[in-house]
N, C-alpha and C positions, 0 to 999 in steps of 0.2 A: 484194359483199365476197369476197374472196379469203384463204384462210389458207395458208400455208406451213410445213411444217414441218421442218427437216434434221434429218438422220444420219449416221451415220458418222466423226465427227471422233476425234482422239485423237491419242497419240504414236507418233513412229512412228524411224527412225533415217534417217540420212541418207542417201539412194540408195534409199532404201524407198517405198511406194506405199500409196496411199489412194484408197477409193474414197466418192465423198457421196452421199447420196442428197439428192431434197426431192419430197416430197407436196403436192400442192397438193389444196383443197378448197372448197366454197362455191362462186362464179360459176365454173366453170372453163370453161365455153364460151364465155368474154367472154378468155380468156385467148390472147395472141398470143407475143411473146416470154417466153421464161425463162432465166436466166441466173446467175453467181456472181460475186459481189464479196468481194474479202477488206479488212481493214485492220486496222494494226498501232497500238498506241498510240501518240498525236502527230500522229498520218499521216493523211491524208482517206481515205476507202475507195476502193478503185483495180478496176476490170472485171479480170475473171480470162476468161472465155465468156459467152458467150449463144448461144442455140439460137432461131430462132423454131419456129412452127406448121409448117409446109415442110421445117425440115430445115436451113435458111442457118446456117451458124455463122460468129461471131468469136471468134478468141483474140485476148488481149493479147499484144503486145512483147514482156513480161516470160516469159512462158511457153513462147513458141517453141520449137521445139527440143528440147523437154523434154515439153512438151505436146503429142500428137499429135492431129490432125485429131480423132482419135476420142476425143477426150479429154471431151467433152461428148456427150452423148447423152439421148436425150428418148422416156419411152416413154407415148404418147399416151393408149392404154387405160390406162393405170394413172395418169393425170395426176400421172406424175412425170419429173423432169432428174434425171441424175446427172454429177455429174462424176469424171474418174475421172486419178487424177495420178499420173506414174511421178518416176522419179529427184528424188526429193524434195530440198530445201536445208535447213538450216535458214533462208534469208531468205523461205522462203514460210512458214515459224511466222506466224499471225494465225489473226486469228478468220474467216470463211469463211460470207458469208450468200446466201441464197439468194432470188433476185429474181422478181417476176414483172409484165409491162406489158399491161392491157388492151388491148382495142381500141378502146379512150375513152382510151386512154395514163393509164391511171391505176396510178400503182406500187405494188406492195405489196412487204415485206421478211418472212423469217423473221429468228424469234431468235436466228440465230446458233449455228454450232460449232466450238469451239477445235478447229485445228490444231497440233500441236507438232512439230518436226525437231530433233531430237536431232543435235549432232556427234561 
């Protein structure tokens, strides 16, 4: 079992910056990718990054541009991801959870932290 837990969420104004944390605990050597998914009510929840074990990252589409390379980062000894967001919209206002894939691809999800962008 794996637990997840995030931080960092809140309001923030438009053009402004946040940074997430997520702790992970429990099986964490069975742990391969980590990653953030947000979703907005209505909406299916949609990939923001993923980081695996190495180092590979994906950003989404949506955050190009806006999201730098370094926008995900993974600090191994402390088995946590953070992600870290500049020029904020309010279209990325959601809730913002934090993922994590075995090496048995088995998924676990944190509870969730509200995001808000203010215009």
């Amino acid at each position: 079992q794996v637990r997840l837990v995030e931080s960092g969420g809140g309001l923030v104004q438009a053009g402004g910056s946040l940074r997430l944390s997520c702790a992970a605990s429990g099986s964490i050597f069975s742990i391969n990718t980590m990653g953030w998914y947000r979703q907005t009510p209505g909406k299916q929840r949609e990939l923001v990054a993923t980081i695996t074990s190495r180092g590979t990252t994906v950003l989404a589409d949506s955050v190009k541009g806006r999201f730098t390379i370094s926008t995900i980062s993974r600090d191994n000894a402390k088995n946590t991801v953070y992600l870290q967001m500049n020029s904020l919209k309010p279209a990325d206002t959601a809730v913002y959870y934090c993922t994590a894939r075995t090496i048995r691809t088995e998924d676990y999800w944190g509870q969730g932290t509200q995001v808000t962008v203010s215009s």
